[in-house]
SELUMVEX-723686 format. One line per field, with one value per residue (C-alpha): residue number from 1; chain; x, y, z. Coordinates in nm, 4 decimals, decimal comma. Each point is the difference from the previous one (the first is absolute). Layout:
BEGIN
nr <- (NUM;...)
kette <- (A;...)
x <- (X;...)
y <- (Y;...)
z <- (Z;...)
# end
This chain:
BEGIN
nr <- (1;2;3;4;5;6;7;8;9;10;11;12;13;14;15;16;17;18;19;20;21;22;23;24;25;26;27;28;29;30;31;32;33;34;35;36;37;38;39;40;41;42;43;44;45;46;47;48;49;50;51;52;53;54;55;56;57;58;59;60;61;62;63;64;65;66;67;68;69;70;71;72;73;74;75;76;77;78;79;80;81;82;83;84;85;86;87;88;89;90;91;92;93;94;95;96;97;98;99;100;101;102;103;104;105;106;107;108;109;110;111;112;113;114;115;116;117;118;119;120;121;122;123;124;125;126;127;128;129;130;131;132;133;134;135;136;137;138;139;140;141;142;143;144;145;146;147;148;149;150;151;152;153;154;155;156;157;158;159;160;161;162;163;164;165;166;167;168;169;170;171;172;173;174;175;176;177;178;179;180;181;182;183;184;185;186;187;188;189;190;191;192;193;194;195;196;197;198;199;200;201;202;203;204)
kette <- (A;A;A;A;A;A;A;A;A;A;A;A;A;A;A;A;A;A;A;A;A;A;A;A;A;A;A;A;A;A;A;A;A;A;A;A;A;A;A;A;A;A;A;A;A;A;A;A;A;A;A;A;A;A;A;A;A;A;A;A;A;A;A;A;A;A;A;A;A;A;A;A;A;A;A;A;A;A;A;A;A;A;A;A;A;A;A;A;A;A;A;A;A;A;A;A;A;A;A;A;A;A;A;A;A;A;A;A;A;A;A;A;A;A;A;A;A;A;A;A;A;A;A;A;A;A;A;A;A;A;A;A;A;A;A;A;A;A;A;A;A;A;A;A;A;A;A;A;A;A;A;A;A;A;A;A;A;A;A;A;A;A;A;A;A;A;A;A;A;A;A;A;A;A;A;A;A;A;A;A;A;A;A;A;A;A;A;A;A;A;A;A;A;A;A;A;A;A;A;A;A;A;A;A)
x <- (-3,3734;0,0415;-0,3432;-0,1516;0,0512;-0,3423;0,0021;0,2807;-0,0135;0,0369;0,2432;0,2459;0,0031;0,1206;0,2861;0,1050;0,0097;0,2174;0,2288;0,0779;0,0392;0,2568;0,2168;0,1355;0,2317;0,2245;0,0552;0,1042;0,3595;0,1242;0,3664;0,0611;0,3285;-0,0738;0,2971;0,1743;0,0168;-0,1561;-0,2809;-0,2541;-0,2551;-0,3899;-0,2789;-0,1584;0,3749;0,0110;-0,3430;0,0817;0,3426;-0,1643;-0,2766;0,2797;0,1910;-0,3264;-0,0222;0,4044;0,0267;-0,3492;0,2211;0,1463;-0,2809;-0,0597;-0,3050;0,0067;-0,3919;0,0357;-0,2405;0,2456;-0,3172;-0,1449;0,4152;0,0671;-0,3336;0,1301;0,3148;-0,1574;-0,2000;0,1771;0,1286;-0,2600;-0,0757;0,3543;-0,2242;-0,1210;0,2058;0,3824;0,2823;0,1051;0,3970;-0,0279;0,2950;-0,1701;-0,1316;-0,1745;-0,1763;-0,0980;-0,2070;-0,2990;0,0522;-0,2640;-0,2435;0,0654;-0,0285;-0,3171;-0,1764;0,1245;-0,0900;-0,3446;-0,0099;0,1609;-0,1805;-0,3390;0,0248;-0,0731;-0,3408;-0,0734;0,0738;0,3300;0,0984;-0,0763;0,2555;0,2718;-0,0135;0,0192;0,2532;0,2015;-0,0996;0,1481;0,2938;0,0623;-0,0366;0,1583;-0,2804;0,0382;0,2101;0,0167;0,0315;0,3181;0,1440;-0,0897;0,1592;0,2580;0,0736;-0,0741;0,3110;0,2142;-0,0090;0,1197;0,2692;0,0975;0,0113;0,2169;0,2518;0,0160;0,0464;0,3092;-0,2534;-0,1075;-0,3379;0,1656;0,2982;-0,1646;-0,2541;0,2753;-0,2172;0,1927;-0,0170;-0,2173;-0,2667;0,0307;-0,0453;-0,2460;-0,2179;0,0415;-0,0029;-0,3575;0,1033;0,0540;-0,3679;-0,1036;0,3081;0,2472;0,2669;-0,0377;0,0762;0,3373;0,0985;-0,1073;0,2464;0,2755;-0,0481;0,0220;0,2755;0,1918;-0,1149;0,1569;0,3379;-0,0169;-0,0693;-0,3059;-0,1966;0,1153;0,0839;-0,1494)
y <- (2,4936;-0,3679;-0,2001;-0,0490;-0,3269;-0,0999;-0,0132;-0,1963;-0,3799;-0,1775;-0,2139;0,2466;0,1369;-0,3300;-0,0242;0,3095;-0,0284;-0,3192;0,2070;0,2375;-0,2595;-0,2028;0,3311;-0,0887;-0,2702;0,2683;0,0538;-0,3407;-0,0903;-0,3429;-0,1956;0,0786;0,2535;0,1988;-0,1473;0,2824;-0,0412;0,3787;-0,1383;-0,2248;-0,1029;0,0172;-0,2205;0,2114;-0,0254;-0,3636;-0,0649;0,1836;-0,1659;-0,2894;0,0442;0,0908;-0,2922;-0,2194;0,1898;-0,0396;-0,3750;-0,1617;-0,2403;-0,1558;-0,0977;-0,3906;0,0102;0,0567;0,1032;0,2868;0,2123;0,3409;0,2339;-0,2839;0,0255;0,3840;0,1034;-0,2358;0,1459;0,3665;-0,1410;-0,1755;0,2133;0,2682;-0,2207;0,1355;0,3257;-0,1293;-0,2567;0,1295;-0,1468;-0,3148;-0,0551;-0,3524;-0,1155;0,1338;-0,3711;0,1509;0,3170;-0,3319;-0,1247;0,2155;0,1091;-0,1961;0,1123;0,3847;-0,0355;-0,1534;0,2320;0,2728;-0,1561;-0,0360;0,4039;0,0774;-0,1738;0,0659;0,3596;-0,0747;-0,0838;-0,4054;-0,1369;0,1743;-0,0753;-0,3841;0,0174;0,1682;-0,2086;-0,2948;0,1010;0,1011;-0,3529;-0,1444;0,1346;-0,0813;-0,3843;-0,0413;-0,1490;0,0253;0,0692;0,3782;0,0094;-0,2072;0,2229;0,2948;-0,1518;-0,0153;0,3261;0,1323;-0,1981;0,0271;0,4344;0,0363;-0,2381;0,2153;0,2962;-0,1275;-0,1515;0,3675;0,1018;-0,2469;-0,2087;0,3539;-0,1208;-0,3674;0,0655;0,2288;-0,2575;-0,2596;-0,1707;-0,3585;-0,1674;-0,3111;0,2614;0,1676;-0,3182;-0,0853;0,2565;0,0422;-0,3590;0,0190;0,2120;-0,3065;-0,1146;0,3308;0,0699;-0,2584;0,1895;0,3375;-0,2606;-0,1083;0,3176;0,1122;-0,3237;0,1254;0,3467;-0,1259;-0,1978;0,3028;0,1978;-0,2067;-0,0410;0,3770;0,0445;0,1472;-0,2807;-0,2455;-0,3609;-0,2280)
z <- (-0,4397;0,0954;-0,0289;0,3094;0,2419;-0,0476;-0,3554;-0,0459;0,0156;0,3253;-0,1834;-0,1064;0,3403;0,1052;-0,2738;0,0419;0,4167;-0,1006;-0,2168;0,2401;0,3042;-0,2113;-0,0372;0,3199;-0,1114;-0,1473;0,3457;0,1359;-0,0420;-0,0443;0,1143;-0,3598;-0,0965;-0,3773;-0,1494;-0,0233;0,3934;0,0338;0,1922;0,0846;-0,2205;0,0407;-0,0490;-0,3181;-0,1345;0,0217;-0,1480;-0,3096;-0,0298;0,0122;-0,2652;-0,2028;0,0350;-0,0298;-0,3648;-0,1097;0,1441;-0,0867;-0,2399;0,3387;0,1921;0,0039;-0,1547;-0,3489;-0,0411;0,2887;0,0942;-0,0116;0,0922;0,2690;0,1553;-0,0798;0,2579;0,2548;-0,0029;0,0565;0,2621;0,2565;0,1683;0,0512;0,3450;0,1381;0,0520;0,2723;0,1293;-0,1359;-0,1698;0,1600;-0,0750;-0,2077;0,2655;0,3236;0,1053;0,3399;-0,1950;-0,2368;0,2706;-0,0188;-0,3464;-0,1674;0,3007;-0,0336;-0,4387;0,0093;0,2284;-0,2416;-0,3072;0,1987;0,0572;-0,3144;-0,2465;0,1545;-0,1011;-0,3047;-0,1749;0,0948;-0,3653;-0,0128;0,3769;-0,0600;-0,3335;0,1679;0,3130;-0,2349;-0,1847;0,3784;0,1074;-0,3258;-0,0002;0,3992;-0,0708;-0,3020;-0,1427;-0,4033;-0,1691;-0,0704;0,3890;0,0016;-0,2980;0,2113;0,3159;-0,2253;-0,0981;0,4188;0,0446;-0,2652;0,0263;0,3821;-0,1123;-0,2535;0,2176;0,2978;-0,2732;-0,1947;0,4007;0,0518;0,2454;0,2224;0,1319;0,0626;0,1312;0,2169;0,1352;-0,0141;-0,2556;-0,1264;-0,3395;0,1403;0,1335;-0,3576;-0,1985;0,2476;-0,0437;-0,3833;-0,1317;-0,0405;-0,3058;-0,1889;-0,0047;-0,2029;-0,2049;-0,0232;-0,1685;0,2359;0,2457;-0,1516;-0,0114;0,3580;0,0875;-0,2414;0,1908;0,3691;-0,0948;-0,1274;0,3118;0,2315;-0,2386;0,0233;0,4139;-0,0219;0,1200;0,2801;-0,1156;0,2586)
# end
């Protein structure tokens, strides 16, 4: 038989209420298609891709010294706020509005399951990666950018062509890849480039 409740740790309790909570981003989907266009992705999807991608492309990131742990638990944990507050399509400028509103008060709920140390170390590392403010944040901005690109190319531009997304709003919203991974960013260019010469992306 289990132990009982009272003779397990208060803290525990917490971490494990925390594990089970965060189950539900398998459950939110994003404006992402799985590149084999089968479906849309979900959040717990695109936080592993990510951590993967933090792992594989490390040797990119701008700073030469990173931090690959410090960038690899921001990557898992920025989006567990989309819980809460959902995916907000990247292009959807009036959903954009209120997005930073609706995150924090779920990083506020979220977080605060957990014991205080813990909640204070994942809402700084949330924070972090939200303003950009070293530089394992920028290489993990980075990589949040670079993988839905990848996607709608593999999709032959589904997600933008069905939001008619254009290549300014696209380098728009991904030339802050340069800051964190200079070369990622020349080949996110090389890529848009390509998707418009293709028609999957609209030139203006």
């Amino acid at each position: 038989m289990p132990p009982e409740k009272s003779s397990l740790p208060d803290r525990l309790l917490q971490q494990i209420q925390f594990v089970i909570e965060v189950d539900k981003l398998k459950h939110v989907y994003r404006h992402t298609i799985l590149t084999d266009g089968s479906r849309y992705e979900n959040d717990a999807e695109h936080s592993w891709h990510l951590a993967l991608m933090a792992m594989l492309l490390s040797e990119y990131a701008a700073d030469p010294h990173l931090d690959l742990l410090r960038a690899v638990q921001m990557v898992i944990l920025h989006d567990l706020v989309e819980i809460d507050a959902g995916d907000t399509y990247c292009y959807d400028d009036q959903a954009a509005r209120d997005k930073a509103e609706r995150e924090s008060r779920a990083a506020d709920r979220l977080f605060n399951l957990l014991p205080p140390d813990q909640a204070v170390e994942f809402r700084s590392l949330w924070n972090e990666f939200e303003v950009r403010s070293t530089s394992e944040a920028r290489f993990a901005a980075a990589l949040d950018r670079l993988q839905p690109l990848l996607h709608n190319f593999a999709t032959r531009g589904s997600e933008w062509r069905k939001h008619s997304v254009t290549r300014t709003k696209v380098v728009e919203r991904n030339r802050p890849m340069a800051e964190g991974a200079p070369l990622l960013w020349s080949y996110a260019e090389n890529l848009i480039d390509e998707a418009v010469r293709l028609g999957y992306l609209a030139g203006e």
